[in-house]
NUNU-912405 format. One record per residue: x, y, z of N, C-alpha, C in turn. Coordinates in Angstrom, 3 decimals. Each point is the difference from the previous one (the first is absolute). Layout:
npx,npy,npz,capx,capy,capz,cpx,cpy,cpz
X,Y,Z,X,Y,Z,X,Y,Z;
...
This chain:
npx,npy,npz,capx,capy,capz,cpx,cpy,cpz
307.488,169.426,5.490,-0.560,-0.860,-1.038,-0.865,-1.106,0.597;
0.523,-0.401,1.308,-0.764,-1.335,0.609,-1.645,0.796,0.319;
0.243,0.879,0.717,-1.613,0.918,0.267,-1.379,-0.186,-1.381;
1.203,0.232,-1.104,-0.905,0.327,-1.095,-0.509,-0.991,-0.674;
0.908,-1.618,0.353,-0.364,-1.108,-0.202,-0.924,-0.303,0.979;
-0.342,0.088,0.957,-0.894,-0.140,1.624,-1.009,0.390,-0.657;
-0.501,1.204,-0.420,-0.920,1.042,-0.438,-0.421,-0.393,-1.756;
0.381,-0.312,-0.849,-0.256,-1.214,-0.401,-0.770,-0.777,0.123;
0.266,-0.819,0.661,0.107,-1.475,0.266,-1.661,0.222,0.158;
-0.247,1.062,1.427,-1.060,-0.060,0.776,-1.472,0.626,-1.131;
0.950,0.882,-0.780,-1.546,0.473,-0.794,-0.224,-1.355,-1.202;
0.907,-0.575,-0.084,-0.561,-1.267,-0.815,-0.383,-0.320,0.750;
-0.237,-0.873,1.067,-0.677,-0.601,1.082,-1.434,0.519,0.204;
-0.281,1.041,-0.063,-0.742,1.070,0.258,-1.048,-0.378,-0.906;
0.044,-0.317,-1.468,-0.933,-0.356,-0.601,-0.557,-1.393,-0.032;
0.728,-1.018,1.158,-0.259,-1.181,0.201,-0.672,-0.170,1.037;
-0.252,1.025,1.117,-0.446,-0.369,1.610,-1.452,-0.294,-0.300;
-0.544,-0.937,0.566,-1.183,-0.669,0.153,-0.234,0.074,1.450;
-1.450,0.130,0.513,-1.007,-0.196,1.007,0.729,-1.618,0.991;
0.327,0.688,1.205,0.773,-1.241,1.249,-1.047,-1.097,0.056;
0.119,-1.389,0.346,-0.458,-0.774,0.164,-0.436,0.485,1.527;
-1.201,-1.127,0.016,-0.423,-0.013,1.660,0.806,-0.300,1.167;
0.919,-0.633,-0.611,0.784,-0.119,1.471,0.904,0.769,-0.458;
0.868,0.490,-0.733,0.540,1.395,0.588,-0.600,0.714,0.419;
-1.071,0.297,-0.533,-1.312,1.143,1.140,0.293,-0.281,1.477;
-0.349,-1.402,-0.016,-0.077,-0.605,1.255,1.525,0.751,1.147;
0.798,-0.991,-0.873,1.615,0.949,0.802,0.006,1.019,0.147;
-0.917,0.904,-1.283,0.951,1.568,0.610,-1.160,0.523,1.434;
-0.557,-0.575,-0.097,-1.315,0.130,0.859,0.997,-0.136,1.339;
0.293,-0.989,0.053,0.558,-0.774,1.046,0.923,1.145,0.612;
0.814,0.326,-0.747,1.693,0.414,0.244,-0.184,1.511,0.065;
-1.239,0.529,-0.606,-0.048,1.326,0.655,-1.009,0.274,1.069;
-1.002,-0.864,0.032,-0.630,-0.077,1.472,-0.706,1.095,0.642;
-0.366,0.959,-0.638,-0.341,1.229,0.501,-1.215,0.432,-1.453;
-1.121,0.287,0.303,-0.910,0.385,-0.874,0.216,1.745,-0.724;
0.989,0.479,0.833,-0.040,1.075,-1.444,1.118,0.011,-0.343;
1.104,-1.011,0.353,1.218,-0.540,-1.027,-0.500,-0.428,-0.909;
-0.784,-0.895,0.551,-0.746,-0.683,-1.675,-0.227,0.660,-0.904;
-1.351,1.239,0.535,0.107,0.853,-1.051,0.585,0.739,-0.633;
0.949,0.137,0.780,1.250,0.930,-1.475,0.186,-0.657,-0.716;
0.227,-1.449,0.539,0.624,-0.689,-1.565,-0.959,-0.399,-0.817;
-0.924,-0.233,0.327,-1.279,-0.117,-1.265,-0.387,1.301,-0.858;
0.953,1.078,1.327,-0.271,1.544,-1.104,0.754,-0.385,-1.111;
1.778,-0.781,0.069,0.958,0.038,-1.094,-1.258,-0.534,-0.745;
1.045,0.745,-1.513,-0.642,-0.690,-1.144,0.385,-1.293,-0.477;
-0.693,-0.836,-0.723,0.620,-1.377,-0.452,1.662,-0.799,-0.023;
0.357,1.401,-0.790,1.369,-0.547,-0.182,0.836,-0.038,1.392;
-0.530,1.505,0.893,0.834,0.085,0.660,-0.257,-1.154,1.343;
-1.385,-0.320,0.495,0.256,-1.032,0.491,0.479,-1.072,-0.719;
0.185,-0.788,-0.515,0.522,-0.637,-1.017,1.413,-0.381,0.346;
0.397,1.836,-0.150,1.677,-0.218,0.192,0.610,0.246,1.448;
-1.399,0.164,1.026,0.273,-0.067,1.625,-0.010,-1.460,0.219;
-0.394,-0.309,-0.418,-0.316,-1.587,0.122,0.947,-0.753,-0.696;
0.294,-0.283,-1.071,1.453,-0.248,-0.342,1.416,0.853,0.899;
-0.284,0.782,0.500,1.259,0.741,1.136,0.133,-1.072,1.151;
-1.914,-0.163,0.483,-0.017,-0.842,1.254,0.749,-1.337,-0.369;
-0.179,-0.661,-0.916,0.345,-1.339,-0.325,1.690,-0.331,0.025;
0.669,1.293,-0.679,1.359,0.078,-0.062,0.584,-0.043,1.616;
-1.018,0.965,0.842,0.733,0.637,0.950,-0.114,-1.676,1.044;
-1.083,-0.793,-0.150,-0.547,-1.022,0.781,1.495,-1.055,-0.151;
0.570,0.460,-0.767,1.517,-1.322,-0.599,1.054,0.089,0.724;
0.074,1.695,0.656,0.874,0.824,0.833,-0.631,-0.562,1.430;
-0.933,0.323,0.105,-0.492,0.616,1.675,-0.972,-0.758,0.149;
-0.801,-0.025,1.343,-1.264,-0.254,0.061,-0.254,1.106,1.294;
0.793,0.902,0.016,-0.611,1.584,1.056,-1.224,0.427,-0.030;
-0.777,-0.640,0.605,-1.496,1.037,-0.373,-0.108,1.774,-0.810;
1.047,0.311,1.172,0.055,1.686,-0.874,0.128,0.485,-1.309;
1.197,-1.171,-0.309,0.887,0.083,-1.438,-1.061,-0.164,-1.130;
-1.216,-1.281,0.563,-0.438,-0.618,-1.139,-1.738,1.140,-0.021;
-0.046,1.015,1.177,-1.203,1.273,-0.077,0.793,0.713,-1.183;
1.083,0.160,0.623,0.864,0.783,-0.844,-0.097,0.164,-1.810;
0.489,-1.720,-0.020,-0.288,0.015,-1.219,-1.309,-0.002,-0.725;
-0.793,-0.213,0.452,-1.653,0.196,-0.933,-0.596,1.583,0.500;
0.555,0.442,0.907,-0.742,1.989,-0.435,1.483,0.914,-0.280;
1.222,-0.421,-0.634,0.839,0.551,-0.279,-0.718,0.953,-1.219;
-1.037,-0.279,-0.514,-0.535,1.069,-1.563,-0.944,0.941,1.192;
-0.613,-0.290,0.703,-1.287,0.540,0.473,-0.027,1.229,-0.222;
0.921,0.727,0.005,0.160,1.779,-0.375,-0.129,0.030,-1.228;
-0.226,-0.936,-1.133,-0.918,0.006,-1.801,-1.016,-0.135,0.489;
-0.942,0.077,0.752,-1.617,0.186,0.068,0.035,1.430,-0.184;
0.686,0.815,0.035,-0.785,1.517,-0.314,0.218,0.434,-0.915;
0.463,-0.849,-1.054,0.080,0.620,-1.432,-0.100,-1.435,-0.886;
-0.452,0.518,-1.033,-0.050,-1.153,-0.796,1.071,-0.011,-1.391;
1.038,-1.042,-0.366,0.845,0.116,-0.267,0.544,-0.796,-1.296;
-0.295,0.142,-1.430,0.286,-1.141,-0.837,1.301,0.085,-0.199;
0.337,-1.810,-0.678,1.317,-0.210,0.358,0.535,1.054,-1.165;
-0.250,0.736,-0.861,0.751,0.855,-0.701,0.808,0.940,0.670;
-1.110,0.367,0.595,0.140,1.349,1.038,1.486,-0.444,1.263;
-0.412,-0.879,0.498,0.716,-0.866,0.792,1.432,0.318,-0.536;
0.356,-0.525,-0.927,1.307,0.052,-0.735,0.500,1.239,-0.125;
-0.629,0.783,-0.773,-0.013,1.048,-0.301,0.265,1.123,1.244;
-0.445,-0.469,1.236,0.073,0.797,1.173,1.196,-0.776,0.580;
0.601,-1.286,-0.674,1.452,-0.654,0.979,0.914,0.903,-0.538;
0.085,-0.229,-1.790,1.109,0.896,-0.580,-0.139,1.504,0.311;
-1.178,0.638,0.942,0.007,1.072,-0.128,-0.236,0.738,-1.667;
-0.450,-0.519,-0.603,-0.755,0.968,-1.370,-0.912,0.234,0.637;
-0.743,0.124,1.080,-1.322,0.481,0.225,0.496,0.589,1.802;
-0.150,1.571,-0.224,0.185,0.216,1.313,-1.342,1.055,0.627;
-1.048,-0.445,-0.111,-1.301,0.468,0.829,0.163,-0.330,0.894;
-1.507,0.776,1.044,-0.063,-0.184,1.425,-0.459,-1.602,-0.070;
-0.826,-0.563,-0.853,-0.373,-1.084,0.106,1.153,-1.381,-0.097;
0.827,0.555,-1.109,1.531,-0.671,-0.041,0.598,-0.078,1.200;
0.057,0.936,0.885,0.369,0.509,1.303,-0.050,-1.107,0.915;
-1.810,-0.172,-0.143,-0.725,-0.451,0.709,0.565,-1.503,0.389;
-0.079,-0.370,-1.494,0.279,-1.835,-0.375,1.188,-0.212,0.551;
1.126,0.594,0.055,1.126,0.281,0.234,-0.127,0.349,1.605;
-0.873,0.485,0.619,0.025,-0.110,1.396,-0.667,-0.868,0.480;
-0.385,-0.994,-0.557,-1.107,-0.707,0.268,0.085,-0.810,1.685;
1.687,-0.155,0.327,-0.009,-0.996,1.242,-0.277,1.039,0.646;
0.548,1.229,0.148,-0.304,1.035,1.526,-1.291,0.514,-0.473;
-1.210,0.273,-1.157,-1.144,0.051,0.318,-0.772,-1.155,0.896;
0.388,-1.695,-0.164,-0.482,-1.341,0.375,0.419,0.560,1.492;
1.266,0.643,0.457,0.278,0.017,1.530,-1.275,0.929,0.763;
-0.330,1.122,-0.940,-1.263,0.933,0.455,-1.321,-0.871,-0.142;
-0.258,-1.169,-0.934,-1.599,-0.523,-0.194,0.533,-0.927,1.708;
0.654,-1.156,0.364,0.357,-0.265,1.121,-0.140,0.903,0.721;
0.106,1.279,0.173,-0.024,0.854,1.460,-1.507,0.521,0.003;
-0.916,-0.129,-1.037,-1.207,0.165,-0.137,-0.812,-0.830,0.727;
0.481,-1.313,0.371,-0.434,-1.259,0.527,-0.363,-0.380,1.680;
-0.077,0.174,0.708,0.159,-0.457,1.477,0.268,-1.086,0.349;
0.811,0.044,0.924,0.531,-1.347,0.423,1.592,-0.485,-0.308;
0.204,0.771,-1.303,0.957,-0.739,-0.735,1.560,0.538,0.450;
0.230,0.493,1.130,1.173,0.953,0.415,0.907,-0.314,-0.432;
0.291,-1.337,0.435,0.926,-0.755,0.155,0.426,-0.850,-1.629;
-1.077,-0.168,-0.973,0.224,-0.512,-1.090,0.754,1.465,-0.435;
-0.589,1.130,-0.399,0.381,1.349,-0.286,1.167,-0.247,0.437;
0.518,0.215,1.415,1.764,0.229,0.039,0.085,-1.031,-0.788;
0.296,-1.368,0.158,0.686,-0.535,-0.810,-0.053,0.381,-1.407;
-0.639,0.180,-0.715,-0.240,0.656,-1.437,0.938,0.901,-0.306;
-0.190,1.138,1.109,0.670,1.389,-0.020,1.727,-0.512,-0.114;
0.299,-0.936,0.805,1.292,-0.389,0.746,0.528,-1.267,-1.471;
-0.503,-0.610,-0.054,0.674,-0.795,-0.914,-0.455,-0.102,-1.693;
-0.940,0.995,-0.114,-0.378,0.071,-1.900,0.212,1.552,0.492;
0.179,0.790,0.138,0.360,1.359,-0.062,0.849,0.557,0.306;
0.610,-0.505,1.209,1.716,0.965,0.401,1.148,-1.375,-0.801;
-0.621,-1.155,0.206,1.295,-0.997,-0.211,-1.131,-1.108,-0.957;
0.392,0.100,-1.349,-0.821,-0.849,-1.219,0.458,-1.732,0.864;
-1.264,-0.235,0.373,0.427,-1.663,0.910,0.915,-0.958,-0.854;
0.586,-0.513,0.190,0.994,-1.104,-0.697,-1.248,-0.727,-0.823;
-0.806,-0.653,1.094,-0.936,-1.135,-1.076,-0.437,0.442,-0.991;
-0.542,1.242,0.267,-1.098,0.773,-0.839,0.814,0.376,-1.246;
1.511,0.886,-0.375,0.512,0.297,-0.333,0.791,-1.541,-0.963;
-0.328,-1.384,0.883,0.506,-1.067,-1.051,-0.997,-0.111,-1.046;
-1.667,0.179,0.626,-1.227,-0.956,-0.447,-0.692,0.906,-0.911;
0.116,1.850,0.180,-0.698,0.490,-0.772,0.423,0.767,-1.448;
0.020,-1.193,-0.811,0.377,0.352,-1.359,-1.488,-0.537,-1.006;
């Protein structure tokens, strides 16, 4: 029941996300530091940076780990290859919708682990990804991303 309140919560939210101010630009700039990190997350769509960025802010209360806080702003990056309204969204949590594209949304962190391995350079961000949002859901991430 708590999930379905989470899921909820977020597609109301969803019709509220507005365009980041300049200095969050500025921060996420900062904290991911790498020019085609950036661009994944300018791939997310509105909401979903939106709600990487509200992740970062939660997770910033916990930690100040550099990794934790990459972590939290390309935790969506695997929603750049599909485009996803929040109906659908829902609809693909409860499982009423089981397409490849449902699939998709639903795989979205281990597709984000393949757009990262697309990247050079990033070995070492990748394991961590692989290692703590894919074999073991990170504690922070797992407090901050609702």
């Amino acid at each position: 029941m708590n999930q379905i309140y989470l899921k909820s919560k977020r597609a109301v939210r969803f019709f509220f996300y507005r365009h980041l101010s300049i200095a969050a630009q500025l921060q996420i700039s900062n904290i991911l530091n790498d020019e085609d990190l950036i661009k994944q997350y300018w791939l997310l769509n509105k909401a979903d940076r939106h709600h990487s960025f509200e992740v970062l802010n939660r997770s910033k209360k916990i930690t100040e780990e550099p990794d934790v806080l990459i972590l939290s702003l390309i935790h969506d990056i695997g929603k750049n290859t599909g485009h996803y309204s929040w109906l659908f969204r829902i609809m693909s949590d409860l499982n009423l919708v089981t397409s490849k594209k449902s699939k998709n949304y639903l795989d979205h962190e281990v597709i984000g682990y393949e757009v990262l391995g697309s990247i050079d350079g990033l070995d070492e961000l990748k394991n961590y990804y692989q290692k703590e949002l894919l074999l073991r859901r990170h504690d922070v991430l797992e407090e901050t991303d609702y």
